[in-house]
ROGU-195414 format. One line per field, with one value per residue (C-alpha): x, y, z. Coordinates in Angstrom, 1 decimal, always signed. Layout:
x: X/...
y: Y/...
z: Z/...
END
This chain:
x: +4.7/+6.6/+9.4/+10.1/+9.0/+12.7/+13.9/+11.1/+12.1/+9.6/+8.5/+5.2/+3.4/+4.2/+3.5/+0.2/-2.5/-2.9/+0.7/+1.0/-2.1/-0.1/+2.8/+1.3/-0.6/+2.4/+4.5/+1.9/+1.1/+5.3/+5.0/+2.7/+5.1/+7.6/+5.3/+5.1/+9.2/+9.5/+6.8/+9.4/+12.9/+14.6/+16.6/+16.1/+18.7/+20.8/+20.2/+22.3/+22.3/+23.7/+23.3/+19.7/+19.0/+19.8/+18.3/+15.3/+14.9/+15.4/+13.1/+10.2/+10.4/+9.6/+6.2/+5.9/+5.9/+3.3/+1.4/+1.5/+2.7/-0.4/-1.7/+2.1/+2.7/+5.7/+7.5/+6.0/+8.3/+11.2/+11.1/+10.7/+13.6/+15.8/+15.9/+15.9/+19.7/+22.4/+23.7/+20.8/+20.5/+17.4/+14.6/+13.5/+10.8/+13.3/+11.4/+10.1/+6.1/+3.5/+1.5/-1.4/-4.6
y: +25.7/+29.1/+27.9/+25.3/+26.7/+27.2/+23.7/+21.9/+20.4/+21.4/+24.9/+25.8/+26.7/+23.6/+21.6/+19.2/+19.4/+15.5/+14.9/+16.8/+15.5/+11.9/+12.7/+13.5/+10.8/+8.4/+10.5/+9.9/+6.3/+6.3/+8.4/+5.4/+3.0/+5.0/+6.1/+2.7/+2.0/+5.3/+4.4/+1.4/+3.9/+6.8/+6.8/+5.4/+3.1/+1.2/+3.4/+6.0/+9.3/+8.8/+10.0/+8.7/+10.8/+13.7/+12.9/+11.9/+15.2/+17.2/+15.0/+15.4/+18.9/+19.5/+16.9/+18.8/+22.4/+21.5/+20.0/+16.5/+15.1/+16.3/+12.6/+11.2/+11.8/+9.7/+11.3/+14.8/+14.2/+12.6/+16.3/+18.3/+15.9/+16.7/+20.1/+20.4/+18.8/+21.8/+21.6/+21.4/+23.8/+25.7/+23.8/+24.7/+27.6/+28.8/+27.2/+23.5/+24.2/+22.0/+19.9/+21.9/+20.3
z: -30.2/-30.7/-28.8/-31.4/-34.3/-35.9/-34.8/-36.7/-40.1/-42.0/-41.6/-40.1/-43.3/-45.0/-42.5/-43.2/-40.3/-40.4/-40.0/-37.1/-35.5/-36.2/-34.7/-31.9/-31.1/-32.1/-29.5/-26.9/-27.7/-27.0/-23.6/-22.2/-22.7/-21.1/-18.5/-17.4/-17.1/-14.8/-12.2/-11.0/-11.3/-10.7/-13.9/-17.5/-17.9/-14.6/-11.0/-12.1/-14.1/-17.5/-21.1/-21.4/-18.8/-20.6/-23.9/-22.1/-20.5/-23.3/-25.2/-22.6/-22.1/-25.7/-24.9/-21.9/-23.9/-25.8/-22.8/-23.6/-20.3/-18.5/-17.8/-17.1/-13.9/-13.6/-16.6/-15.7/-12.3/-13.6/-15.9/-12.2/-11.2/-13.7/-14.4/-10.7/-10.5/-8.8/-12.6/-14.7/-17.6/-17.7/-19.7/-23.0/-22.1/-19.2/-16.6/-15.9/-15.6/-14.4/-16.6/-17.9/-16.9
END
């Protein structure tokens, strides 16, 4: 979590155990569902890149930090995919790791 620690809203030592341990499992009750629409495409939205894309990325390699994607293997390789592009920036810890087991 150190890699996020200055983007959170509320700072670290305010924030409330339960409400992390909430947002967490809200954030992976909403990676299923997503799961599920990226085992039948490529992209999020159409069959092209587009904005979503990159939001989507972003968005899943701050799950991914805080190994969250380790039983989504359809979003952990749409990440891979991604930040793979010629163009992509690098991801959020510098590098795209594997899921952690």
């Amino acid at each position: 979590m150190a890699h996020h620690a200055s983007y959170l809203p509320v700072p670290k030592e305010k924030q409330l155990p339960q409400d992390v341990d909430l947002a967490r499992q809200e954030c992976l009750e909403m990676l299923a569902v997503l799961e599920q629409h990226m085992k039948r495409r490529d992209f999020m939205v159409a069959d092209r890149l587009s904005v979503a894309d990159f939001n989507a990325a972003y968005t899943l390699d701050w799950a991914n930090e805080e190994k969250m994607l380790k039983d989504f293997p359809a979003l952990s390789a749409y990440l891979t995919s991604m930040y793979s592009r010629p163009t992509a920036p690098p991801s959020t810890s510098g590098v795209v790791r594997a899921p952690a087991s």
